[in-house]
N, CA, C and O of each residue as an XYZ file, in Angstrom:
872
protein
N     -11.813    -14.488     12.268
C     -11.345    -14.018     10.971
C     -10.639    -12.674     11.152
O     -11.312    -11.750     11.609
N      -9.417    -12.474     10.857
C      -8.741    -11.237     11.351
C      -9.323    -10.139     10.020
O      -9.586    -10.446      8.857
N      -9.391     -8.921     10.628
C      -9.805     -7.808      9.667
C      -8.441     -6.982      9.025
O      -7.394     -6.799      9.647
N      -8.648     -6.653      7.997
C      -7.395     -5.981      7.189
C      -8.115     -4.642      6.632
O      -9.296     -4.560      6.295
N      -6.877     -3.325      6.602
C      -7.280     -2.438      6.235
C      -5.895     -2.136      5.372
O      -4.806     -2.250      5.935
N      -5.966     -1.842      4.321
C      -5.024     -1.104      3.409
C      -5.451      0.648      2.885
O      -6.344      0.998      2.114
N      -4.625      1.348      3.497
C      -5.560      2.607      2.795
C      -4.179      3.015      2.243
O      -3.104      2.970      2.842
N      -4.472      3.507      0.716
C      -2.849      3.993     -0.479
C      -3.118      4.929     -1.063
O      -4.293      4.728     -1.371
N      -2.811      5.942     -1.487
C      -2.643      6.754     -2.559
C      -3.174      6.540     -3.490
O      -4.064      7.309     -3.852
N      -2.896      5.602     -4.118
C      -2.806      5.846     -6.121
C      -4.169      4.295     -6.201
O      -4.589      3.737     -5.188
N      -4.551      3.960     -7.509
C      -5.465      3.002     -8.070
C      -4.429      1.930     -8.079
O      -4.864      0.786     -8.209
N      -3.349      2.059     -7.985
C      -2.444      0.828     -8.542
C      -1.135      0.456     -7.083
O      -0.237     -0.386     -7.100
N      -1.451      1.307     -6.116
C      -0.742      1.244     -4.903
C      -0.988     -0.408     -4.056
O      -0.125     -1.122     -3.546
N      -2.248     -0.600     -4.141
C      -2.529     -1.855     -3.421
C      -1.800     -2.721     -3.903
O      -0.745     -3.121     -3.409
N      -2.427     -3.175     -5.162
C      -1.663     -4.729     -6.220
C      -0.282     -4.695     -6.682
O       0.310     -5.595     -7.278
N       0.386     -2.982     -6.166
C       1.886     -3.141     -6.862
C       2.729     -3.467     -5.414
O       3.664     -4.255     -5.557
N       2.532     -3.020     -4.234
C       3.351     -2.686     -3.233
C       2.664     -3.914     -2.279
O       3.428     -4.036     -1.322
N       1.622     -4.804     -2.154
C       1.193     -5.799     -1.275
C       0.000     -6.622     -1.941
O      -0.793     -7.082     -1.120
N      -0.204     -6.825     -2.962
C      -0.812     -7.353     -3.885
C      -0.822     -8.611     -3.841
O      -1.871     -9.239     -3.979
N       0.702     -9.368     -3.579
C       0.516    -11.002     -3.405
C       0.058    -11.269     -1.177
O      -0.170    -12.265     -0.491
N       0.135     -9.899     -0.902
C      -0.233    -10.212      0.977
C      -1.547    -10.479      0.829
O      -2.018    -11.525      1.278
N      -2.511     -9.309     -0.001
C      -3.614     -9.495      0.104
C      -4.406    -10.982     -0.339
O      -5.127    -11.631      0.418
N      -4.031    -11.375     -1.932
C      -3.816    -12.643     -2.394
C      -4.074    -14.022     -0.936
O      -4.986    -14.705     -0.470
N      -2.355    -13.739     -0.691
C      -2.785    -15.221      0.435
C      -3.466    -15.035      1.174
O      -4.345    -15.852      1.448
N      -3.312    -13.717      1.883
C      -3.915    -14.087      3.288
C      -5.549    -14.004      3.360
O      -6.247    -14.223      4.350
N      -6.008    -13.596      1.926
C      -7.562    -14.100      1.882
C      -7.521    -15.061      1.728
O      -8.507    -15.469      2.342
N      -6.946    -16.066      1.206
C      -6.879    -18.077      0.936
C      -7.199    -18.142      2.350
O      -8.344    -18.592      2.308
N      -6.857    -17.945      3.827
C      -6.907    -18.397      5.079
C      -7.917    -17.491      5.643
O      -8.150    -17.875      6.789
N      -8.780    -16.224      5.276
C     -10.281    -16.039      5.729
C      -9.627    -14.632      6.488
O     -10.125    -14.225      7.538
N      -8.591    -14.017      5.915
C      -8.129    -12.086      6.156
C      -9.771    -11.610      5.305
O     -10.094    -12.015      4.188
N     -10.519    -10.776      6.094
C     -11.138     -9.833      5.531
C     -10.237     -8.592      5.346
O      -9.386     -8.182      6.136
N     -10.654     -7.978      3.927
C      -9.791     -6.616      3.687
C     -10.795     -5.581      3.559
O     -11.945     -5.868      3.227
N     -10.369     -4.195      3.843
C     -11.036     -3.364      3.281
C      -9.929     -2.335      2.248
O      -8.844     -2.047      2.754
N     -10.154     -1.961      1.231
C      -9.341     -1.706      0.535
C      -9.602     -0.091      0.387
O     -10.738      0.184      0.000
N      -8.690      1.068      0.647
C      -9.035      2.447     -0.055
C      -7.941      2.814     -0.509
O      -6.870      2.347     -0.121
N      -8.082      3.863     -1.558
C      -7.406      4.450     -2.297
C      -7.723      6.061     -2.135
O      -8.857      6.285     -2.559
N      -7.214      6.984     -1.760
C      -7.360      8.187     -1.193
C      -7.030      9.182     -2.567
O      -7.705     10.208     -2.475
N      -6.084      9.163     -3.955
C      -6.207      9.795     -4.390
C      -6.022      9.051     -6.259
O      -5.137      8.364     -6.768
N      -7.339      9.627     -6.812
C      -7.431      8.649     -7.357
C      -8.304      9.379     -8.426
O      -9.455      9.669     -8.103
N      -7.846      9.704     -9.689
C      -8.433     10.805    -10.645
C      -9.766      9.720    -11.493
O      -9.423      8.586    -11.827
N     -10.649     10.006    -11.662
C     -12.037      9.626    -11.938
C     -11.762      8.742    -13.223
O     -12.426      7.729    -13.440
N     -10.923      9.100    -13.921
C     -10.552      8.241    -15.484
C      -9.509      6.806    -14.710
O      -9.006      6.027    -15.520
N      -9.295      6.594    -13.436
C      -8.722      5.522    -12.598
C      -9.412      4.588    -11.893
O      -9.069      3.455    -11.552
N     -10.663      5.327    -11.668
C     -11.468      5.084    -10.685
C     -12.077      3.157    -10.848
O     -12.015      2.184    -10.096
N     -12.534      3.360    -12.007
C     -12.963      1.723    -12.556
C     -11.674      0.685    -12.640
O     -11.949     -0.461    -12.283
N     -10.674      0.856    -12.946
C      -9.376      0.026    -12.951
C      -9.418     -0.494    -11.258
O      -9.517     -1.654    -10.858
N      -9.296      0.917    -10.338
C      -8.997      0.456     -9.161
C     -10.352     -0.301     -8.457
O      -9.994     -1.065     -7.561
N     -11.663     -0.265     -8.636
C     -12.404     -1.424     -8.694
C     -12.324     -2.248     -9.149
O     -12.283     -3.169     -8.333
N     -12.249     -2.645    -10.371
C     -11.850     -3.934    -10.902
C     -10.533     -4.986    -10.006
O     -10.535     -6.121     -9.529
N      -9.656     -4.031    -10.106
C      -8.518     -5.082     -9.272
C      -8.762     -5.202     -7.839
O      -8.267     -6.085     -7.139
N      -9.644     -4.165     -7.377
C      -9.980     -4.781     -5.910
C     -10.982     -5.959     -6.054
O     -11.120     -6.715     -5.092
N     -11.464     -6.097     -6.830
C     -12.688     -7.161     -7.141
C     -11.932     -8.438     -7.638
O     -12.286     -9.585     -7.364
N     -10.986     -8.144     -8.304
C     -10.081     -9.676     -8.413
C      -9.598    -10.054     -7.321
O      -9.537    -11.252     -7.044
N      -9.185     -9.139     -6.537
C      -8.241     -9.197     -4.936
C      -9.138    -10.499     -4.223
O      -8.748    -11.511     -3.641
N     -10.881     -9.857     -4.631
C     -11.727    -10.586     -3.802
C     -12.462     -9.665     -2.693
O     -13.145    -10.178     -1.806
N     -12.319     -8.615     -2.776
C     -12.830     -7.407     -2.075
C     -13.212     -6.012     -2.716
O     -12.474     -5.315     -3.411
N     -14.922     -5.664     -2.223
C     -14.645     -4.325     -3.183
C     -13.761     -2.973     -2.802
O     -13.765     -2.654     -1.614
N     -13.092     -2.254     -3.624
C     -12.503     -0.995     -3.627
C     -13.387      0.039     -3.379
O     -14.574      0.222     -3.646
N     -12.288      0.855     -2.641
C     -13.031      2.713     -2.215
C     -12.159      3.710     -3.035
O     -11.095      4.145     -2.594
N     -12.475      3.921     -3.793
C     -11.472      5.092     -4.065
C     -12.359      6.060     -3.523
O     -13.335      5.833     -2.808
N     -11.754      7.647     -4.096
C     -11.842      8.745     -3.221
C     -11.063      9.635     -4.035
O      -9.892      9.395     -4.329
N     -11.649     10.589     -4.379
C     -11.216     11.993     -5.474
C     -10.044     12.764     -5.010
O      -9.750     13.747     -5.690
N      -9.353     12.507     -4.021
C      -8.450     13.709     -3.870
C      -6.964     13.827     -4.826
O      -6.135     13.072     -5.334
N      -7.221     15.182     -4.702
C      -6.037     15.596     -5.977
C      -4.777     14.711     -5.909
O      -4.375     14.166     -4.881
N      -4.140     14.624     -7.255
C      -3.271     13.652     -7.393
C      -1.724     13.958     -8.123
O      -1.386     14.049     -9.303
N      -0.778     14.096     -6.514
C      -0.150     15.134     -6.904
C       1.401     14.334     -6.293
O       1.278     13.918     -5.141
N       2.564     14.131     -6.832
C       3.711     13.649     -6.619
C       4.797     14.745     -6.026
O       5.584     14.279     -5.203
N       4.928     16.100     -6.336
C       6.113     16.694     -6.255
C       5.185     17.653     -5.364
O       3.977     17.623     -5.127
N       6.377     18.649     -4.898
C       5.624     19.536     -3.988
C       5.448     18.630     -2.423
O       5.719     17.432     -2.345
N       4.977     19.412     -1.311
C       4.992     19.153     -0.197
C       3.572     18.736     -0.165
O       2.706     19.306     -0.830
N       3.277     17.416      0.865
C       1.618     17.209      1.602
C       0.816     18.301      1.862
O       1.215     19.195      2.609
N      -0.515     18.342      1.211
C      -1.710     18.383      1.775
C      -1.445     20.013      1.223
O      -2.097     20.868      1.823
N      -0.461     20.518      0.035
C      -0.746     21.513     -1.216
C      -1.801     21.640     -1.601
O      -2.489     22.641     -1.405
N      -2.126     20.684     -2.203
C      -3.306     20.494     -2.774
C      -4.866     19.623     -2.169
O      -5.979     19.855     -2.640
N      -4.679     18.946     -1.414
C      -5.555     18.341     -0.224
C      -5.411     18.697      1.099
O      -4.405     18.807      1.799
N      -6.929     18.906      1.393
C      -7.031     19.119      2.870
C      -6.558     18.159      3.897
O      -6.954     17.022      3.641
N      -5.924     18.230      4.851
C      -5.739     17.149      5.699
C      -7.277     16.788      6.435
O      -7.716     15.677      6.729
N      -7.871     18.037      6.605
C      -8.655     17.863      7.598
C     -10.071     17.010      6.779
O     -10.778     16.304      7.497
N     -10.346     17.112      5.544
C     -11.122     16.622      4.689
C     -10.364     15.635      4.426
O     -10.304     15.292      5.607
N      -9.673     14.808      3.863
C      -8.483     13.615      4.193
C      -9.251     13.000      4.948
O     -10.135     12.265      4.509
N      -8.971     13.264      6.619
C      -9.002     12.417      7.166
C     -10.898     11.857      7.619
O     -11.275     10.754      8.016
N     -11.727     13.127      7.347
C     -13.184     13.182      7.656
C     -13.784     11.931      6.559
O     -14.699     11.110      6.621
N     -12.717     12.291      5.529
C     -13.771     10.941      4.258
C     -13.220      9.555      4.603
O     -13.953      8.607      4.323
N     -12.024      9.296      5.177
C     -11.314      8.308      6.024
C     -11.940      7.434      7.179
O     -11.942      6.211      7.324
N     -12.544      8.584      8.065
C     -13.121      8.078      8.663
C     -14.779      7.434      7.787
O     -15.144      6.297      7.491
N     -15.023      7.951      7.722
C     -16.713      7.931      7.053
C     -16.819      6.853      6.050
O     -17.864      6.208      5.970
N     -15.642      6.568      5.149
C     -15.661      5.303      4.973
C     -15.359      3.744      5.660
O     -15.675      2.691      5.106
N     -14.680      3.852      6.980
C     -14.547      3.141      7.643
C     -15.545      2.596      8.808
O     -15.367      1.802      9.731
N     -16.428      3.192      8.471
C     -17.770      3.017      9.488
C     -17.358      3.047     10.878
O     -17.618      2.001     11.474
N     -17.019      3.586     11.288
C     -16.447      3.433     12.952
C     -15.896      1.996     13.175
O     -16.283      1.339     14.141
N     -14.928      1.471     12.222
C     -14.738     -0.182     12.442
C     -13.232     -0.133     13.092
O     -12.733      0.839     12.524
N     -12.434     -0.569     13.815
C     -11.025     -1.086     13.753
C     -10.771     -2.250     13.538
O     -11.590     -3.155     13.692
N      -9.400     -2.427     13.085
C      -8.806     -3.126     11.997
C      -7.817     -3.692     12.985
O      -7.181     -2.924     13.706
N      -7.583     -5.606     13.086
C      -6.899     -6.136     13.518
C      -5.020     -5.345     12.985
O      -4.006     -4.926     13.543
N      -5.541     -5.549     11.649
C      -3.829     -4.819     10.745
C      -4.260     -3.720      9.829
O      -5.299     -3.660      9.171
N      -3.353     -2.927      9.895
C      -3.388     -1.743      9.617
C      -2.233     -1.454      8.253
O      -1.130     -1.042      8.615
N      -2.429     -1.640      6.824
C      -1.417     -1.154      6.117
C      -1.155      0.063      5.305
O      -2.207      0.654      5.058
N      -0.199      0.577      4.855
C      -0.109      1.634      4.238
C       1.165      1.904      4.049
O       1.938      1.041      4.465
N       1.870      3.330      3.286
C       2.560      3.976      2.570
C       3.947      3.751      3.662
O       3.948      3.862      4.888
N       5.186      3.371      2.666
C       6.499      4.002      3.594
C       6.905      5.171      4.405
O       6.792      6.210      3.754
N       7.341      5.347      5.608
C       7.186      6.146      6.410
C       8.959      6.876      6.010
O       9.488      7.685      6.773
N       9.537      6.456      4.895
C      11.020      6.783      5.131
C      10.901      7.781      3.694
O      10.051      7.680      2.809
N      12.280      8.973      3.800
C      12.119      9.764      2.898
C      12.177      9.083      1.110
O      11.654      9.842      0.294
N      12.562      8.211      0.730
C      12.597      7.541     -0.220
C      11.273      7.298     -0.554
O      10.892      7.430     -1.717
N      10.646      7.011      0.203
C       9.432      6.338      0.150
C       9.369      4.572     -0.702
O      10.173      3.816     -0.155
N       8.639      3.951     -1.777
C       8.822      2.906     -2.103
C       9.809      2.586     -3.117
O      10.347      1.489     -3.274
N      10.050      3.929     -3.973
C      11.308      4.140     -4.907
C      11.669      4.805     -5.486
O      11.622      4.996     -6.701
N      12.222      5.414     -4.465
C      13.387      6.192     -4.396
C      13.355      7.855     -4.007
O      14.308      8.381     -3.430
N      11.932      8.731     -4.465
C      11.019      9.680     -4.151
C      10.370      9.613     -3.447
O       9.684      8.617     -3.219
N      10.339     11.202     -2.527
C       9.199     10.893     -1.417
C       8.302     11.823     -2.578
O       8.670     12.756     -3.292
N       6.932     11.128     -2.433
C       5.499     10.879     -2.890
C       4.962     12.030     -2.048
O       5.181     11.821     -0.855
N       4.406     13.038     -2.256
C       3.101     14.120     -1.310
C       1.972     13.547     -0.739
O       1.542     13.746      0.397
N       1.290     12.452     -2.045
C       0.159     12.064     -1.714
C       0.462     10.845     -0.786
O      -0.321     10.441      0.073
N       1.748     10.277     -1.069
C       1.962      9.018     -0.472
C       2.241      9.664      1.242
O       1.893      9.043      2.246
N       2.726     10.613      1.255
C       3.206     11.323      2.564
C       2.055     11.705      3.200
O       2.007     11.316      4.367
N       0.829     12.527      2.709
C      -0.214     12.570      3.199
C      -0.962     11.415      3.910
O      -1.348     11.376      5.078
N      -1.073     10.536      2.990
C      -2.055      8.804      3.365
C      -1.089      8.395      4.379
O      -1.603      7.655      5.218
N      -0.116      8.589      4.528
C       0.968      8.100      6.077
C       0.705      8.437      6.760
O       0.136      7.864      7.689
N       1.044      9.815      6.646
C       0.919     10.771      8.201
C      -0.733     10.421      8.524
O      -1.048     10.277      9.706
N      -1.648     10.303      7.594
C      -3.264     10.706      8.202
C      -3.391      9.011      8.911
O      -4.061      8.827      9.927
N      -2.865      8.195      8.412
C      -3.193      7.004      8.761
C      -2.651      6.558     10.146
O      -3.304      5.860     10.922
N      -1.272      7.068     10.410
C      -0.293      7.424     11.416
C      -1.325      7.696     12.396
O      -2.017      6.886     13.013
N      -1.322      8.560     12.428
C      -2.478      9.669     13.375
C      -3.263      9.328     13.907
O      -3.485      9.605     15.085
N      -4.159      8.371     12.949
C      -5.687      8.160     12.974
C      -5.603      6.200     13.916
O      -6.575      5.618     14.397
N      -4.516      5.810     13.888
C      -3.799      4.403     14.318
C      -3.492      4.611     15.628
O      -3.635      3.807     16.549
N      -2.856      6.263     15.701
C      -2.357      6.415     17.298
C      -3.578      6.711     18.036
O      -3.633      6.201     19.156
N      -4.488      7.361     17.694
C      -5.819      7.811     18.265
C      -6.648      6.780     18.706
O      -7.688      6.920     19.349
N      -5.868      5.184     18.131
C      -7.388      4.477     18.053
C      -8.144      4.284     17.374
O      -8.978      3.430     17.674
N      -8.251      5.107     15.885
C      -9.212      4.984     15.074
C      -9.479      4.077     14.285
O     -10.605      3.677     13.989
N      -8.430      3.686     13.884
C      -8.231      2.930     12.239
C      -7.867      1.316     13.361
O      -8.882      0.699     13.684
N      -6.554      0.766     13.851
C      -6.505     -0.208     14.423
C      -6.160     -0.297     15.932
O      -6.353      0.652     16.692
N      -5.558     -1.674     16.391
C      -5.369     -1.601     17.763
C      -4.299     -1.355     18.075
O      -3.697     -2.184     18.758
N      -3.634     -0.082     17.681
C      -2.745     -0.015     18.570
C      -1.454      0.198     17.190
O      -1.538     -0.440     16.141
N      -0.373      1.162     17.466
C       0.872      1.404     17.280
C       1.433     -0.022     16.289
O       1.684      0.147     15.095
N       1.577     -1.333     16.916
C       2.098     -2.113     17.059
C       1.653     -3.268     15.843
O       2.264     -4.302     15.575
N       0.281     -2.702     15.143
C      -0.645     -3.495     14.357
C      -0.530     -2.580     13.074
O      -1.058     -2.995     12.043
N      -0.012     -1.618     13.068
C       0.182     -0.625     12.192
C       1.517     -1.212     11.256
O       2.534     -1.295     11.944
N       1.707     -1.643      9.785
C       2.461     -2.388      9.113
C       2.956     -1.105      7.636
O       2.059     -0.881      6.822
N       3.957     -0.579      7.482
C       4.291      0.323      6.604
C       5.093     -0.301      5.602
O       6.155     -0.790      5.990
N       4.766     -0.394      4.245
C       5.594     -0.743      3.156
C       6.957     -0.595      3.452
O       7.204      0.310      4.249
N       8.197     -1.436      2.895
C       9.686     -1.435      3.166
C      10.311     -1.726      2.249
O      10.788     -2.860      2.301
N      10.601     -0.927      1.053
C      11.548     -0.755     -0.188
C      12.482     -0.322     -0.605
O      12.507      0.883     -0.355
N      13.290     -0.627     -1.116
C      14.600     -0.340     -1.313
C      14.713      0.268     -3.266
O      14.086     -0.430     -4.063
N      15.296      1.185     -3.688
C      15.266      1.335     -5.102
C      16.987      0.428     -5.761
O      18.012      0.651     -5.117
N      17.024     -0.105     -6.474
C      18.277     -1.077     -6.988
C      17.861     -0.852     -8.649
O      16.812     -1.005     -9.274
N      19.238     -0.411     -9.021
C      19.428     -0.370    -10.425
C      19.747     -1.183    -11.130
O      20.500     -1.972    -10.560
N      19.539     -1.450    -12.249
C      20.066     -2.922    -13.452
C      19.229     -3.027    -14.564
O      18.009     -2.871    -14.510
N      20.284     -3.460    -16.232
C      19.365     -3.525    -16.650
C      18.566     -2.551    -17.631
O      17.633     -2.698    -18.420
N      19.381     -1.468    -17.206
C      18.808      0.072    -17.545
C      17.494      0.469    -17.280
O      16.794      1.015    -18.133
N      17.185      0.266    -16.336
C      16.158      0.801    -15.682
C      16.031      0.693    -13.590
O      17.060      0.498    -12.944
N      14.823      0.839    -12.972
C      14.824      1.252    -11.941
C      13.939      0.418    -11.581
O      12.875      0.250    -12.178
N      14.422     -0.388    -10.223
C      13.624     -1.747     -9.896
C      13.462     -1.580     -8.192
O      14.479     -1.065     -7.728
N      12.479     -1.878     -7.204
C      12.358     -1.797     -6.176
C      12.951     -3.263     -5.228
O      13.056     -4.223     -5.991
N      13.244     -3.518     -4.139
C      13.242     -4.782     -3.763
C      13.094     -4.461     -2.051
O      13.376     -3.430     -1.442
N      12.387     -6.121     -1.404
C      12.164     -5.118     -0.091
C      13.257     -4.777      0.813
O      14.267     -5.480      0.858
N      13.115     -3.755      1.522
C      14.237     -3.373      1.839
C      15.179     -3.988      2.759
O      14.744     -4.783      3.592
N      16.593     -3.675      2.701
C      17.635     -4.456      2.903
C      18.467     -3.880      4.022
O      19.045     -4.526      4.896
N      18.442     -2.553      3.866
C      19.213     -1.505      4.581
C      19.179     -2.303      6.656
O      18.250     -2.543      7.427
N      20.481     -2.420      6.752
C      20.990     -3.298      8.091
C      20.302     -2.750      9.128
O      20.095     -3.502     10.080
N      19.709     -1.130      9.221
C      19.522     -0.601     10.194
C      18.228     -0.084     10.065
O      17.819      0.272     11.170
N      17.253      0.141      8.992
C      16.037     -0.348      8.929
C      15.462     -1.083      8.190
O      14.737     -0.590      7.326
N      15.609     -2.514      8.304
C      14.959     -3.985      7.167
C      13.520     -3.251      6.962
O      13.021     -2.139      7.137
N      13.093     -4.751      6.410
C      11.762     -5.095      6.436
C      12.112     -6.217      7.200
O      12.969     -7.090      7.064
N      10.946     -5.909      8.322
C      10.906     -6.752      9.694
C      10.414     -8.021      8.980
O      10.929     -9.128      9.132
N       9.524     -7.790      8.305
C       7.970     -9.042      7.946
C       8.354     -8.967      5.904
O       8.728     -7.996      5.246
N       8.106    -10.162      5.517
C       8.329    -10.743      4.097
C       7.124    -11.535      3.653
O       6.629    -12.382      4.396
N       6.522    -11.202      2.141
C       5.592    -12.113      1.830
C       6.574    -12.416      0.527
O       6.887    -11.667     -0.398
N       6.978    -13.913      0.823
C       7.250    -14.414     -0.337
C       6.325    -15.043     -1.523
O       5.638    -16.058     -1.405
N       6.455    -14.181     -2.772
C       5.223    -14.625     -3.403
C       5.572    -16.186     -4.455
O       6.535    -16.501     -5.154
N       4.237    -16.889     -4.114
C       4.222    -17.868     -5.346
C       4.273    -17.425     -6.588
O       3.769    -16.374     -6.984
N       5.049    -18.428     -7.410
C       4.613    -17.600     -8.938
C       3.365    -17.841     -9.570
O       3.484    -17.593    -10.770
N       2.216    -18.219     -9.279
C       0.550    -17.869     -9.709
C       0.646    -16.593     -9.212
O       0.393    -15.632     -9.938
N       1.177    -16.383     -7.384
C       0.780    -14.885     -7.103
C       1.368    -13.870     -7.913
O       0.777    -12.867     -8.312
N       2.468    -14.148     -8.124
C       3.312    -13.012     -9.001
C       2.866    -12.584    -10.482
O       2.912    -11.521    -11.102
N       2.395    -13.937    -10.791
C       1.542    -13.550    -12.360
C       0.722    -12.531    -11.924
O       0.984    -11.354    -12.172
N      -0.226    -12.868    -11.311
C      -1.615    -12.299    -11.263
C      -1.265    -10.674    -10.746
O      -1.984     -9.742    -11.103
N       0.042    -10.463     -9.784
C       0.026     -9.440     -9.583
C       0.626     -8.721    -11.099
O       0.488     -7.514    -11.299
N       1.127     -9.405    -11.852
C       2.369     -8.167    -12.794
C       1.178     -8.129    -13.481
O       1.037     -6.988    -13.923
N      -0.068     -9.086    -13.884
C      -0.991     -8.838    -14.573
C      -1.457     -7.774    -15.096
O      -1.614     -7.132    -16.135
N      -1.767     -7.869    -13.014
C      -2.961     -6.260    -12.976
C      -1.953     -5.119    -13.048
O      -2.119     -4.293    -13.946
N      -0.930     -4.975    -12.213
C      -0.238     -3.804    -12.732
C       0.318     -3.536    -14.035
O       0.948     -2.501    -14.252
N       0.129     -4.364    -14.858
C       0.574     -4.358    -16.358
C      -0.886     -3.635    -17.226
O      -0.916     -3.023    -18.294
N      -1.840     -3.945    -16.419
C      -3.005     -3.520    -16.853
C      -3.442     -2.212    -16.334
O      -4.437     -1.642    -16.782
N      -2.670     -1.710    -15.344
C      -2.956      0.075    -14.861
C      -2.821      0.394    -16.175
O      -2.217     -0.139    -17.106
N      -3.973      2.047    -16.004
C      -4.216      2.805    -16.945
C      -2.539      3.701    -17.113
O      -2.121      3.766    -18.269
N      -2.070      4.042    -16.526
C      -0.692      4.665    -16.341
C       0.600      3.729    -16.582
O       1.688      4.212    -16.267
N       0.573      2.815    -16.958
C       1.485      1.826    -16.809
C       2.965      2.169    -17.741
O       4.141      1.977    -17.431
N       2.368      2.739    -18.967
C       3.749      3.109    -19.896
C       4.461      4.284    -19.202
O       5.669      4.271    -18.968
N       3.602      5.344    -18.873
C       4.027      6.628    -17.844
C       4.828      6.595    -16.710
O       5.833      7.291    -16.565
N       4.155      5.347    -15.452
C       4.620      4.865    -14.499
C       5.343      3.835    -14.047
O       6.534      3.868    -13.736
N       4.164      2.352    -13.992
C       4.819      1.731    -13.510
C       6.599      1.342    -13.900
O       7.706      1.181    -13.388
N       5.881      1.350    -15.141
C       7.254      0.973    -16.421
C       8.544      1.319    -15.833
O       9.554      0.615    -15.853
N       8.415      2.425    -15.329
C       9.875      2.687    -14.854
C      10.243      2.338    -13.343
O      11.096      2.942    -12.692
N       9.572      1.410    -12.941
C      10.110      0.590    -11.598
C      10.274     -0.440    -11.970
O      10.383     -1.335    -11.132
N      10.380     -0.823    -13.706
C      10.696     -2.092    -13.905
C      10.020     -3.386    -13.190
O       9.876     -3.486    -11.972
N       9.640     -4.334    -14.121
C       9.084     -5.446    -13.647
C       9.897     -6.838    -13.762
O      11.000     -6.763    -14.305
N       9.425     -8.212    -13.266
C       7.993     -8.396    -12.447
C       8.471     -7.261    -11.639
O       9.540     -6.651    -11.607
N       7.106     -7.137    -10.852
C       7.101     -6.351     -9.507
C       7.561     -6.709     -8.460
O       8.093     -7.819     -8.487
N       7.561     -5.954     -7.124
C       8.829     -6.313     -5.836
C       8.003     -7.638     -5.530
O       6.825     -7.703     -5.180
N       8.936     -8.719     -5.754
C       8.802    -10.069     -4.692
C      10.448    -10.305     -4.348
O      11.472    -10.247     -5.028
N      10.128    -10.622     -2.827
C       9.370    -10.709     -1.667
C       8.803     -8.641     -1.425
O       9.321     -7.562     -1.714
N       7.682     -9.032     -0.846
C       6.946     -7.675     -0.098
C       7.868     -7.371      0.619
O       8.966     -7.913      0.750
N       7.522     -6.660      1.010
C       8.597     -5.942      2.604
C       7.537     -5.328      3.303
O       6.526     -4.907      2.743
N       7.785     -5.257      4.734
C       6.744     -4.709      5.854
C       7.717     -4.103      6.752
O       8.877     -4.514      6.734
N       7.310     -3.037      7.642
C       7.765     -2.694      8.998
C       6.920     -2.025      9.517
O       5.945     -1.496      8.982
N       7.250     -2.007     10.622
C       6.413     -1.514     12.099
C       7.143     -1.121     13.210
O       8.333     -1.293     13.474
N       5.985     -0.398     14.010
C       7.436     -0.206     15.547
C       6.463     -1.244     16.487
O       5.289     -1.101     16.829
N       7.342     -2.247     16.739
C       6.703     -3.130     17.927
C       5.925     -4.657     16.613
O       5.552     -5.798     16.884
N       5.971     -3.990     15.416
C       4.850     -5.037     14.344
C       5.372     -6.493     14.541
O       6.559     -6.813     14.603
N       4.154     -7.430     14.640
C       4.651     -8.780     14.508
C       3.397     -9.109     13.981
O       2.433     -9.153     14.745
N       3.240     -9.396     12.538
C       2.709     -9.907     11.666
C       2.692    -11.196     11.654
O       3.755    -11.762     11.400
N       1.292    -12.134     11.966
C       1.490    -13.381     12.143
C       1.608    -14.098     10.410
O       1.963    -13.418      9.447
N       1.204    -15.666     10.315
C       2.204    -16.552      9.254
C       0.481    -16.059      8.890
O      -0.531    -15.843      9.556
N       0.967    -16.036      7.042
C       1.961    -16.446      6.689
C       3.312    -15.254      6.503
O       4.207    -15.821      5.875
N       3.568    -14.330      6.728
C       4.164    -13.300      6.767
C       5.423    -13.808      7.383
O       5.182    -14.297      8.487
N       6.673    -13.861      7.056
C       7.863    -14.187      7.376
C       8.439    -13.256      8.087
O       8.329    -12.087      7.717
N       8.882    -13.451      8.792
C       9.677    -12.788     10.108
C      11.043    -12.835      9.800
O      11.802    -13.804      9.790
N      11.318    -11.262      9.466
C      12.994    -11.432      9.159
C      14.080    -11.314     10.396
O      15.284    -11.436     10.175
């Protein structure tokens, strides 16, 4: 049974940005472990709940929750990465997912907190900690596209860095995902303005990543 680790930012990072990956690839026996690193206490029950629909329970984790400004302003790296570990029980993770590594990030802004959960996860992947290796390490791949009058993500396209790996979602998966993100506590504030449904197909990249099926190989 291959092991899965997703560690994100926000209560609504999992089910908006890989929400239909997690979906299938539990149908075929993916264990996940799910965390959420910054995640304000009035969030905290939402992002359990949708990890519990996922089919896995959620970790959130109190750290400040902060978009503008530079990483680890307001959070410690070094506390970051100590509650990181400590929730992971000394385990490694066949796959390793998390936050875009490119200045855009998933659309269109680079994210602090999203920049933080990269770099610590980065780090903690090269060390050995989190999975096996560089190569098992899988980073969100989004592109921002306008229409419509509003602001919509899709995975990314760009010739010279794709998304290597694609989850094309069914439409049961796609319901269930616009569901729950329709159901974040932030949704009129946030999601709203990445416009929905949400990104199908997923997008993935890696350096060296080869994500086995069902994950499409671009």
């Amino acid at each position: 049974m291959p092991s899965a680790l997703a560690v994100v930012a926000h209560h609504d990072d999992h089910i908006l940005w890989m929400g239909g990956a997690i979906q299938r690839t539990r149908m075929i026996g993916w264990d996940w472990t799910l965390i959420a690193m910054c995640v304000p206490a009035a969030h905290d029950h939402y992002f359990r709940n949708c990890s519990a629909a996922l089919g896995f329970p959620g970790n959130p984790m109190g750290f400040r929750d902060r978009q503008g400004g530079a990483a680890y302003e307001l959070n410690r790296r070094d506390e970051m990465e100590k509650q990181l570990r400590a929730a992971i029980e000394g385990k490694t993770f066949d796959w390793v997912f998390t936050h875009s590594r490119y200045a855009h990030g998933e659309y269109g802004a680079s994210h602090a907190n999203h920049n933080e959960v990269r770099e610590i996860v980065t780090s903690m992947v090269a060390a050995g900690d989190l999975g096996r290796g560089p190569q098992t390490l899988a980073y969100f791949a989004y592109d921002i596209i306008y229409g419509g009058g509003g602001l919509a993500t899709v995975a990314k396209k760009d010739p010279l860095y794709p998304a290597r790996f694609f989850m094309q979602l069914t439409y049961p998966e796609l319901v269930f995902k616009s569901q729950w993100c329709q159901m974040a506590p932030d949704v009129a504030t946030s999601l709203a303005s990445l416009g929905f449904p949400c990104p199908n197909p997923e997008g993935f990249e890696g350096d060296g990543l080869m994500l086995p099926s069902p994950f499409i190989r671009n």
